[in-house]
C-alpha positions, 0 to 999 in steps of 0.5 A: 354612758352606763355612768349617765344612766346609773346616775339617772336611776338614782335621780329617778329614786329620789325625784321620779314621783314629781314626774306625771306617770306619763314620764314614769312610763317612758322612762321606764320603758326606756330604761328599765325595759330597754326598749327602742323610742319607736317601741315605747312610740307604738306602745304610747301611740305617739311619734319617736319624736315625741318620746325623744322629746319626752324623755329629754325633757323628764332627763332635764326636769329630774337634773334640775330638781337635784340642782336645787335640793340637792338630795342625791348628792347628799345621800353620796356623801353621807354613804362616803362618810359611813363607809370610811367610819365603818372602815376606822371601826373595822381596825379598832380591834387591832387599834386596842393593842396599842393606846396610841392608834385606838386614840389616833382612830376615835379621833379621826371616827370623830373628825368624820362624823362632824359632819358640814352644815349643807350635809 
């Protein structure tokens, strides 16, 4: 669950501004405020129902335009691949002692930074 709503935030991050602010809202006070679907329904002056619904389909419209750009996955793999480069940096010191494992680390910094053509 909390998986679910980690990954939500982060769709919210990249595609939260092609909601209406109608959605915005209840996702934010779903999410970010924790509040119940009755309260947001109070606040809205809507039913549950319809924030339910509201909600799901803002979920749903949010995984689709990942679907199709693609840019939270994008931005995984690139921070994966910063964090193994910085890793390989952080032995160079210790590589430097010894011509064949700084040579073994520039070569796989290289290997990771040619990075695949949909990155």
């Amino acid at each position: 669950m909390l998986e679910r709503i980690l990954w939500l935030g982060k769709l919210v991050d990249a595609y939260g501004s092609l909601l209406t602010e109608r959605q915005q809202l209840c996702l934010e006070l779903h999410y970010d405020q924790d509040l119940s679907l009755g309260e947001i329904a109070e606040q809205l002056n809507v039913s549950r129902q319809a924030v339910h619904d509201m909600l799901k389909r803002s979920e749903l419209q949010l995984q689709e335009y990942e679907d199709k750009l693609g840019l939270v996955n994008r931005q995984q793999r690139q921070l994966a691949l910063l964090q193994q480069t910085a890793s390989l940096l952080a032995d160079l010191p210790e590589a430097l002692k010894t011509d064949g494992r700084i040579i073994e680390a520039a070569k796989r910094i290289q290997k990771l930074l040619e990075l695949p053509d949909e990155v």
